[in-house]
C-alpha positions in Angstrom: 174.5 -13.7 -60.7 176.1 -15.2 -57.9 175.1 -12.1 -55.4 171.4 -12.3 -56.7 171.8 -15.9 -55.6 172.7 -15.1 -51.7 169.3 -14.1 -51.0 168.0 -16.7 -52.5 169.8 -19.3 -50.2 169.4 -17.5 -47.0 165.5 -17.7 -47.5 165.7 -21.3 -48.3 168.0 -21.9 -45.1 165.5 -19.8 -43.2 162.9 -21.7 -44.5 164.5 -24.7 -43.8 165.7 -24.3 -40.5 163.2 -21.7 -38.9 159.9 -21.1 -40.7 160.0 -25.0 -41.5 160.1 -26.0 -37.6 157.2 -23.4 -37.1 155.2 -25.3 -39.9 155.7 -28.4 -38.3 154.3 -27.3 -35.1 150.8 -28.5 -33.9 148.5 -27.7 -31.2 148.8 -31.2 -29.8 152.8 -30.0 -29.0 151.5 -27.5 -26.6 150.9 -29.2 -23.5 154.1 -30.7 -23.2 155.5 -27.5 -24.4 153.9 -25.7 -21.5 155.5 -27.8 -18.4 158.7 -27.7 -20.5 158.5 -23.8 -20.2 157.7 -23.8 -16.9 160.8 -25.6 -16.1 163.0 -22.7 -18.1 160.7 -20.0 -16.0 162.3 -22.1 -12.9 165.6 -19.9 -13.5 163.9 -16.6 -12.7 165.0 -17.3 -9.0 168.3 -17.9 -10.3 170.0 -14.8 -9.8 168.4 -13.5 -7.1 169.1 -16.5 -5.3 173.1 -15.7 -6.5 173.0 -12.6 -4.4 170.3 -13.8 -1.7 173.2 -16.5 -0.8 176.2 -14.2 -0.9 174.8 -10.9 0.6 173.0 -13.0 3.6 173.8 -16.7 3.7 177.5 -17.5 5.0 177.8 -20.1 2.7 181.1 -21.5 1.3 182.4 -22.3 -2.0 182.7 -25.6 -1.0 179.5 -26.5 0.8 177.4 -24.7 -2.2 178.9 -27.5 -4.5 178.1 -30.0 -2.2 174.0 -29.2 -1.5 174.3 -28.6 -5.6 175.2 -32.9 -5.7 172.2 -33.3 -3.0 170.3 -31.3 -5.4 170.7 -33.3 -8.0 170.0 -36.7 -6.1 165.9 -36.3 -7.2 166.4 -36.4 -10.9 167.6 -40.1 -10.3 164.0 -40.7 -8.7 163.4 -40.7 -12.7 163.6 -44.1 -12.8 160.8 -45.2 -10.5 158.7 -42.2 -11.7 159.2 -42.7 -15.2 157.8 -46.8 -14.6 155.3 -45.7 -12.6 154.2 -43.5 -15.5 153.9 -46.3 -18.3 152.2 -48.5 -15.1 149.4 -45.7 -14.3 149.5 -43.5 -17.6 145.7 -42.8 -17.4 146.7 -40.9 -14.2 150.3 -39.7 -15.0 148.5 -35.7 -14.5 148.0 -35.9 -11.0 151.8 -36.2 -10.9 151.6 -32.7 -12.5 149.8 -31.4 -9.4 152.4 -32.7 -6.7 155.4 -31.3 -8.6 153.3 -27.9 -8.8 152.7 -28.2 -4.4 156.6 -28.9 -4.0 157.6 -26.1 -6.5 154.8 -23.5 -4.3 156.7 -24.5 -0.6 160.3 -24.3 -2.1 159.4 -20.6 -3.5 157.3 -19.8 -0.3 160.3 -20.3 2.0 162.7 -18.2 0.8 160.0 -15.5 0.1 159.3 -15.7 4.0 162.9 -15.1 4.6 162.6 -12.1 2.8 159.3 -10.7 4.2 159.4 -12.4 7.8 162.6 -12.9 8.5 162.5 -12.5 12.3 159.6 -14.9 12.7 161.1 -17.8 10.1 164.4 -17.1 12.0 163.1 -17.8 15.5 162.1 -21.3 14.3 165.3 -22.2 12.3 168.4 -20.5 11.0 168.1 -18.9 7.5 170.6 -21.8 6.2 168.7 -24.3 6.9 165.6 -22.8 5.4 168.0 -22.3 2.1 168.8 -25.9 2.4 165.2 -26.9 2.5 164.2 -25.0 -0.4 166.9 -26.1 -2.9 166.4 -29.5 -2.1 162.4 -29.7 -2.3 162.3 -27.4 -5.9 163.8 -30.6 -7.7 161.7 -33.4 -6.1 158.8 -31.2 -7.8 160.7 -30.2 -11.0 161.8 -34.0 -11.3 157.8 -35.4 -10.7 156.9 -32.8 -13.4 159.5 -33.4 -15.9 159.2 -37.2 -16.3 155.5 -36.8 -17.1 156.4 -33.7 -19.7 158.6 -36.5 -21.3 155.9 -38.9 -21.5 153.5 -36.5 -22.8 155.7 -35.6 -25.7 154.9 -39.1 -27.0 151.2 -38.3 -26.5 151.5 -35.4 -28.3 152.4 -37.0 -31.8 149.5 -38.8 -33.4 149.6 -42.3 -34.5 146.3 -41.5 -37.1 145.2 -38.1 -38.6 142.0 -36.2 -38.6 140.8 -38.8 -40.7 141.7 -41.7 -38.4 144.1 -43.0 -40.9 147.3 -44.1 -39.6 150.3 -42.1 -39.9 153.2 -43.8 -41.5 156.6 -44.6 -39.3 158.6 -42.1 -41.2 156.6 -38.8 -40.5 155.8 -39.9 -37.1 159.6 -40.2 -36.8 160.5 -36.8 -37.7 157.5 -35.4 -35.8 159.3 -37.1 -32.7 162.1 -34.9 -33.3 160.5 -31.8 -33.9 158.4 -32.5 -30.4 162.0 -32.9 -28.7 163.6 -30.4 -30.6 160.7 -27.5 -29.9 160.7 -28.9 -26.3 164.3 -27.7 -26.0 163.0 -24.3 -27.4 160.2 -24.1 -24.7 162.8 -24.7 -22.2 165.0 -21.8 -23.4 162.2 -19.4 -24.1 161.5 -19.8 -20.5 164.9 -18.6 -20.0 164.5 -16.1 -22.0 161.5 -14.7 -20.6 163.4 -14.7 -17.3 166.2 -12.7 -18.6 164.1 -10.0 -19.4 162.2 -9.8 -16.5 165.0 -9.6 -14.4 166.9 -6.6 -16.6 163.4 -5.1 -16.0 163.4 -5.7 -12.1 167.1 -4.8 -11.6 167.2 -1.4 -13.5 169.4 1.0 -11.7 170.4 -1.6 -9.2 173.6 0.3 -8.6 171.5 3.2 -6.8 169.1 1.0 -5.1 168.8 1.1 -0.9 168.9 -2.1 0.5 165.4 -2.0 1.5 164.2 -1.9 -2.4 166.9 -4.3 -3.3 164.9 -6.6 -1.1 161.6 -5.8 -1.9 162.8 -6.4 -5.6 164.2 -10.1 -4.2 160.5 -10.7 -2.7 158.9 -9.6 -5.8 160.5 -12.2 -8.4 160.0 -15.3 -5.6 156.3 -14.1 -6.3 156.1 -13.8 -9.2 158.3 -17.4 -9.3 154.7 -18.6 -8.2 153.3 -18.8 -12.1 155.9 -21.5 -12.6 153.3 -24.2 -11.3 150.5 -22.5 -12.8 151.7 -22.3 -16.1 152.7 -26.6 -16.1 149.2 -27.4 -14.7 147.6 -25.5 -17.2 149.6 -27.5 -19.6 148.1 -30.4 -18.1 144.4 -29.1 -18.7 145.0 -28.0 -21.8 145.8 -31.8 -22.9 142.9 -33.0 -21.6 140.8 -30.7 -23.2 142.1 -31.4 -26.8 142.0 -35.4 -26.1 138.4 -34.7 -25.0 138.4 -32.8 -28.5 140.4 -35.7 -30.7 137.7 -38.0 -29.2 134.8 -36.8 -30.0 135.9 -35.6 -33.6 137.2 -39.4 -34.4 133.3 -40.6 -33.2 132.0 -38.2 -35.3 133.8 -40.5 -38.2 132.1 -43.1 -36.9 134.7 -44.7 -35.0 133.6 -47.3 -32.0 135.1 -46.0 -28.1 137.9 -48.8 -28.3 138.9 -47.7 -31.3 139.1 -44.0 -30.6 141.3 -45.4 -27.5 143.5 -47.2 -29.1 144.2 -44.4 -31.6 144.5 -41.9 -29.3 146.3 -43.8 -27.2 150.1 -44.7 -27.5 150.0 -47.4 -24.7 147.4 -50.2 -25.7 148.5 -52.1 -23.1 149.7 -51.4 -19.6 152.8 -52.8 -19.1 153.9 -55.8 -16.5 155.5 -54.1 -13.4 159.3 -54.2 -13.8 160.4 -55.5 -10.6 164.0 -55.0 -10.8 162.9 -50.7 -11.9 160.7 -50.5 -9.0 163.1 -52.9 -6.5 166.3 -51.4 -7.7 164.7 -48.1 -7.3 163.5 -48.6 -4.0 166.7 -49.8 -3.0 168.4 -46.3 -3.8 165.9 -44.3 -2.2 166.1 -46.2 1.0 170.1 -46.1 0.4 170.4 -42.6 -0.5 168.5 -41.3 2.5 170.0 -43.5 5.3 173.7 -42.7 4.0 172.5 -38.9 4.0 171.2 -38.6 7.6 174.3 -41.1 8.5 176.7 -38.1 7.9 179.1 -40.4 7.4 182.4 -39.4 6.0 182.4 -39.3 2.2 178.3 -40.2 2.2 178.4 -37.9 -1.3 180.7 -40.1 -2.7 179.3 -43.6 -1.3 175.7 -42.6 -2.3 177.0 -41.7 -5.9 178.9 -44.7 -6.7 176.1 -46.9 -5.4 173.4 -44.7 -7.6 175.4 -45.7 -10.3 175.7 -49.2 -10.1 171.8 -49.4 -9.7 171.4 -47.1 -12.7 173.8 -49.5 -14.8 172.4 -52.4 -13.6 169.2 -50.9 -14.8 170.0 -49.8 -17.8 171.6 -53.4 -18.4 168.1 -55.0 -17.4 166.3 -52.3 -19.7 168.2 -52.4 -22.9 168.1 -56.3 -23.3 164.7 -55.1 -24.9 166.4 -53.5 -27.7 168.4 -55.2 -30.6 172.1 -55.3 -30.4 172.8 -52.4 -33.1 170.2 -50.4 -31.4 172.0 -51.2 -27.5 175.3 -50.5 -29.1 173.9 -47.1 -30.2 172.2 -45.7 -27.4 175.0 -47.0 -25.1 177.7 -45.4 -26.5 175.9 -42.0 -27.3 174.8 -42.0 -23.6 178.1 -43.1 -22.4 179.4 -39.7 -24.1 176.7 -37.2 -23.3 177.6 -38.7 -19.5 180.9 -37.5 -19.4 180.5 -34.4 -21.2 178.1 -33.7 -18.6 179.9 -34.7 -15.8 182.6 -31.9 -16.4 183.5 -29.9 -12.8 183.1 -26.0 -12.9 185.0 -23.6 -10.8 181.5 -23.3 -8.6 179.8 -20.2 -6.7 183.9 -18.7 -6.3 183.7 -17.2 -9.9 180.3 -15.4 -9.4 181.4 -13.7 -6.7 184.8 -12.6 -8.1 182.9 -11.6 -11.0 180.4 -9.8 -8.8 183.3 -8.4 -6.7 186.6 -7.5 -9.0 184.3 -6.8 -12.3 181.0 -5.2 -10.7 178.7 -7.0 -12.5 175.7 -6.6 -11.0 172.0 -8.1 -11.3 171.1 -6.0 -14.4 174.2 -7.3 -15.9 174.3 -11.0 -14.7 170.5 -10.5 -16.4 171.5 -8.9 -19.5 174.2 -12.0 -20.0 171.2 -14.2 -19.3 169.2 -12.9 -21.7 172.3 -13.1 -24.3 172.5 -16.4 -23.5 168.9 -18.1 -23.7 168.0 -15.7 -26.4 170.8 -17.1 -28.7 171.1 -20.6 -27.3 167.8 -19.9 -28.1 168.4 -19.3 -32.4 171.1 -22.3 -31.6 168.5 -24.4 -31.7 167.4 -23.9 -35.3 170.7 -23.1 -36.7 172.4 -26.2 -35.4 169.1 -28.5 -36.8 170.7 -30.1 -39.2 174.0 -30.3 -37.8 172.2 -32.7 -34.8 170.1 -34.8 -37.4 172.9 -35.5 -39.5 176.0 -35.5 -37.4 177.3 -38.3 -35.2 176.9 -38.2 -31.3 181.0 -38.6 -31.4 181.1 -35.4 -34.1 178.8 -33.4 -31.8 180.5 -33.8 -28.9 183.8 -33.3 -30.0 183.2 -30.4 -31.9 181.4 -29.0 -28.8 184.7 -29.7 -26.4 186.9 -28.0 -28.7 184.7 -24.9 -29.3 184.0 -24.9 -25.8 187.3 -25.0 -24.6 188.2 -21.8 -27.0 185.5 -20.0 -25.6 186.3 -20.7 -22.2 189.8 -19.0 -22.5 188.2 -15.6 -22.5 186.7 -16.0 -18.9 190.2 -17.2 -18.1 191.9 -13.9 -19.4 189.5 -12.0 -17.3 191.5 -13.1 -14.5 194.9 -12.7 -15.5 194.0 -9.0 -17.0 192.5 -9.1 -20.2 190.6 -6.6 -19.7 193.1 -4.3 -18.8 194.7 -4.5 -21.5 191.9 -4.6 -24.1 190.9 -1.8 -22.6 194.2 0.3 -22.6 194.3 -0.5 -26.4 190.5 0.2 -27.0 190.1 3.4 -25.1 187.9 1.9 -23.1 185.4 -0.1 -25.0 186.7 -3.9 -25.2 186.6 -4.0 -21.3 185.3 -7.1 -18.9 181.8 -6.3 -19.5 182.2 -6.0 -23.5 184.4 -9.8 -23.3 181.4 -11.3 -20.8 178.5 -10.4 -23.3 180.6 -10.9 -26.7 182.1 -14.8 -24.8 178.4 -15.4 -23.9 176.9 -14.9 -27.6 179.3 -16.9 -29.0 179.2 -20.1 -26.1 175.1 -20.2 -25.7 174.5 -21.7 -28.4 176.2 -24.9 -27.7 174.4 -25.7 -24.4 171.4 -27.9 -25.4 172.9 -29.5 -28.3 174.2 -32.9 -27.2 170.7 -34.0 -25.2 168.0 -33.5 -28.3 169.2 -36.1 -31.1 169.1 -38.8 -27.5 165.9 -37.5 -26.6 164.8 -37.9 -30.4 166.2 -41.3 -30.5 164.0 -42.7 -27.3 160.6 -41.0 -28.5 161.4 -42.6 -31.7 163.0 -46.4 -31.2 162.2 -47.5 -27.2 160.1 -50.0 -27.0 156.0 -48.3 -27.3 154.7 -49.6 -24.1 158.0 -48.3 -22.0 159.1 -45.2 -23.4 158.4 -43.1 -20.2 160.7 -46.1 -18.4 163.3 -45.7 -21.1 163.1 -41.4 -20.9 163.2 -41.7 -17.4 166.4 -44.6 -16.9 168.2 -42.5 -18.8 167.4 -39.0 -17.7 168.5 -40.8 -14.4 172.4 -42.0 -15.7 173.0 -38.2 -17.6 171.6 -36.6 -14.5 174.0 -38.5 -12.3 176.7 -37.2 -14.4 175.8 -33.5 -13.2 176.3 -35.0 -9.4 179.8 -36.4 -10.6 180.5 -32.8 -11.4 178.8 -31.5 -8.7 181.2 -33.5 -6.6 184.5 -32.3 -8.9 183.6 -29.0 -8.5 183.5 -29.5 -4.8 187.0 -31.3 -4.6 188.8 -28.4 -6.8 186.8 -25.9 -4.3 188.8 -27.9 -1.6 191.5 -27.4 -3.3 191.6 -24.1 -4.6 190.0 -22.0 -1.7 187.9 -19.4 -2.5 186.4 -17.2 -0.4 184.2 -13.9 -0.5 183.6 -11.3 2.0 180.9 -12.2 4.6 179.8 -9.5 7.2 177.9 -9.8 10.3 174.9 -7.9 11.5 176.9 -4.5 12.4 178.4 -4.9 8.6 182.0 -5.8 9.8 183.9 -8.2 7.9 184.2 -11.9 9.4 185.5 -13.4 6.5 187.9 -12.1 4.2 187.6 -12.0 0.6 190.4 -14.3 -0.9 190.8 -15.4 -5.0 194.0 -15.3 -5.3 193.6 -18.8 -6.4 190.7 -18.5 -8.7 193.2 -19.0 -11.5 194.3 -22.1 -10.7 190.6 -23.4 -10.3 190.3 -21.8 -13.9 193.0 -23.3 -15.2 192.1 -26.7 -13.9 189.0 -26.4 -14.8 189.4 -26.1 -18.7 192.2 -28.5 -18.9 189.7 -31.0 -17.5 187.2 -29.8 -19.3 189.2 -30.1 -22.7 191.2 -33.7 -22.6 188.1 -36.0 -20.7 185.5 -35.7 -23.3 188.1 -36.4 -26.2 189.6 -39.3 -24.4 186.0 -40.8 -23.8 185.1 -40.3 -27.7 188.7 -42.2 -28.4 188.1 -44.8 -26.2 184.4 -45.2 -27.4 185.6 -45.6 -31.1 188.4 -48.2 -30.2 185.4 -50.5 -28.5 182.1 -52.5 -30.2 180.3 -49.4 -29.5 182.2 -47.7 -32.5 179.6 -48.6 -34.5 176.9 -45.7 -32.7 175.2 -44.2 -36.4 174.2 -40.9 -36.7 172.6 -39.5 -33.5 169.2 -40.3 -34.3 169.9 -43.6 -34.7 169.5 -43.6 -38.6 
């Protein structure tokens, strides 16, 4: 009896978790859905820009981590883009097509490496065509990404087909499905990516360098639908508010009705002064200490974002109620520092790369390991995010995390060896890489939905762009925090790969003999911060953050 009842409840947790979330979909998701997958189509450069950087670019360890922090910077301009979105909402698209321009340069330089190198080298060296590139493809990711978030709040009625209006409960778990499928969109892009790259990189092992490059050229190409796939998300939502409208008139509805309805801001805002002054301030602030090259500018420039962001985020949640401030404060003071955790930087790659030969068909088929189940993450851990506590959540992802890290750490110190001595052969490093990356992808995306979910649902109606955006800005600042860690332990730990001039003799020797130590750091960190911050949390006012939709 009990057997003939497994079935049974497998279906009904499929149906549940998966095949209910596809029911729950609607055509009005899509647009949204489409610049959020063009983002996760933004990591098909990814690995070819891994090896771009070590084979031709001598780069170090150190100064990778650093451009990383600059990289970052944009997704702070958030703030001012986000406002300017709830001030000019009618024309929040043309955004879309600025983002897309940025995106087509960053791609177009490093593709003109490859194809003329001689002529893009007589006007500046390839690093500082490398630096260019990284550092516009955010400014457009950031520009397009702030108005995906406000389109997600679009993209869920306030009426039906009828015109009646849709009560506060459904609205507020379609909310969550629209955050929750945007996530999905996101890794399906990854996904994608994965398994174009396994396809590109077949036999990479017997490729001349000549194809190798002709394969790198290829992908930035092909990198080139990333734009056109988010501005076709951006017609597309045009085309079914054009639709919406003229069904409502058809039921008789006057023009400012149909407006209204279709409409989620009824009134523009008042320009927040303070959002667009503050913002101003740390654009001005950010650029002048970045040209200064004044000693520790990274450092200045992030502890001066942060007090703006703060006092922001002060300003901005005076709008809420105090349960509600207590809530999203301490569930954003969490997700901050989980996501301002160091990594050992570029110096692993390359000892992976090195010492394991993994290559780009491998590094792809890990990728498409890890987006693909990150990927089924997202449904099987639906529940667990709707119903668990921010502090639950990212607890139970610190210690999981940590456990799966110690595999990557064995790696170093010889697990492989040994599992393979034992095995004949089987459980070596490539068999520990992809079984470590099935089990960790999941956990990637799990800590950001239930805040997303939260904002869609409970900001303020006329400034949810403004709140998406404020606090896109303080998580993404915690990347730069650990942008910056990574850079100090990469001080501290050298690491260095094997660089080769033109002739193909070695100018820099390939040391990682303290890679271990970096790794070791690196998980220790990784381990006791979170938990302290989730202690500290629940000793304060803020103990009182619900569950993580704010329930």
């Amino acid at each position: 009896m009990l057997i003939c009842e497994i079935p049974k409840r497998i279906y009904r947790w499929i149906d549940r978790n998966i095949l209910g979330l596809g029911r729950e979909m609607r055509l009005a998701y899509l647009p949204p859905l489409m610049v959020y997958l063009a983002a996760g189509v933004s990591g098909l450069t990814g690995i070819v820009g891994t090896f771009f950087v070590k084979e031709y670019l001598g780069l170090s360890a150190a100064f990778l981590a650093a451009l990383g922090f600059w990289a970052g910077i944009p997704w702070a301009l958030k703030m001012p883009l986000g406002h300017l979105v709830d001030l000019f909402w009618s024309w929040k698209s043309a955004l879309v097509f600025l983002g897309a321009g940025l995106i087509v340069v960053s791609l177009l330089i490093v593709a003109g490496l490859l194809a003329y190198t001689e002529a893009m080298l007589r006007i500046w060296p390839a690093e500082v065509w490398y630096v260019l590139s990284v550092l516009l493809a955010p400014v457009g990711y950031v520009i397009q990404d702030v108005v995906a978030d406000a389109m997600t709040v679009e993209a869920v009625p306030q009426v039906d087909e009828e015109g009646r209006p849709i009560d506060s409960l459904k609205r507020r778990l379609m909310h969550t499905t629209m955050q929750t499928l945007g996530r999905v969109a996101i890794i399906g892009g990854g996904t994608l990516v994965a398994v174009v790259n396994i396809l590109m990189f077949q036999g990479v092992e017997s490729m001349p360098e000549a194809v190798k490059v002709s394969n790198y050229l290829r992908i930035y190409l092909m990198a080139l639908c990333i734009p056109i796939i988010s501005v076709a998300g951006v017609g597309l939502a045009m085309v079914l508010k054009a639709r919406d409208s003229r069904r409502l008139k058809r039921r008789g509805f006057g023009s400012d009705e149909i407006h209204t309805m279709l409409n989620p801001h009824i009134e523009r805002p008042k320009p927040n002064w303070w959002i667009l002054g503050g913002s101003l301030v740390f654009v001005v602030f950010t650029v002048a200490m970045g040209l200064g090259n004044l000693p520790y500018n990274q450092e200045i420039i992030f502890a001066g974002s942060m007090a703006i962001v703060i006092f922001l985020i002060v300003r901005l949640t005076r709008l809420l109620e105090s349960d509600a401030r207590k809530m999203l404060v301490g569930t954003s003071i969490m997700i901050f520092v989980y996501r301002a955790l160091p990594g050992p930087g570029a110096g692993s790659s390359w000892w992976m790369i090195d010492v394991l030969g993994f290559d780009q068909q491998f590094l792809s088929v890990l990728s498409l390991i890890g987006s693909s189940l990150t990927l089924a993450g997202m449904f099987i851990f639906r529940r667990f995010m709707a119903e668990k506590s921010m502090a639950y959540i990212i607890g139970f992802l610190t210690i999981v995390g940590t456990l799966l890290y110690l595999p990557n750490l064995g790696l170093y110190y010889g697990l492989s060896q040994w599992t393979a001595a034992h095995t004949g052969g089987v459980v070596d490093a490539h068999f520990i890489a992809l079984v470590d990356t099935a089990l960790e992808s999941p956990l990637g995306q799990i800590a950001m939905i239930p805040m997303l979910a939260w904002i869609a649902n409970s900001a303020p109606r006329e400034l949810k762009a403004t709140f998406f955006a404020v606090m896109a800005s303080f998580t993404n600042l915690a990347l730069s925090l650990g942008q910056l860690g990574t850079k100090y332990l990469n001080e501290i730990f050298t690491v260095t790969r094997q660089v080769k001039d033109a002739a193909g003799a070695a100018v820099i020797a390939a040391d990682y003999s303290e890679l271990g130590q970096l790794l070791i750091t690196v998980a220790v960190i990784g381990m006791l911060l979170p938990l302290a911050v989730i202690i500290l949390v629940k000793l304060t006012p803020l103990q009182g953050v619900g569950d993580a939709n704010g329930t």
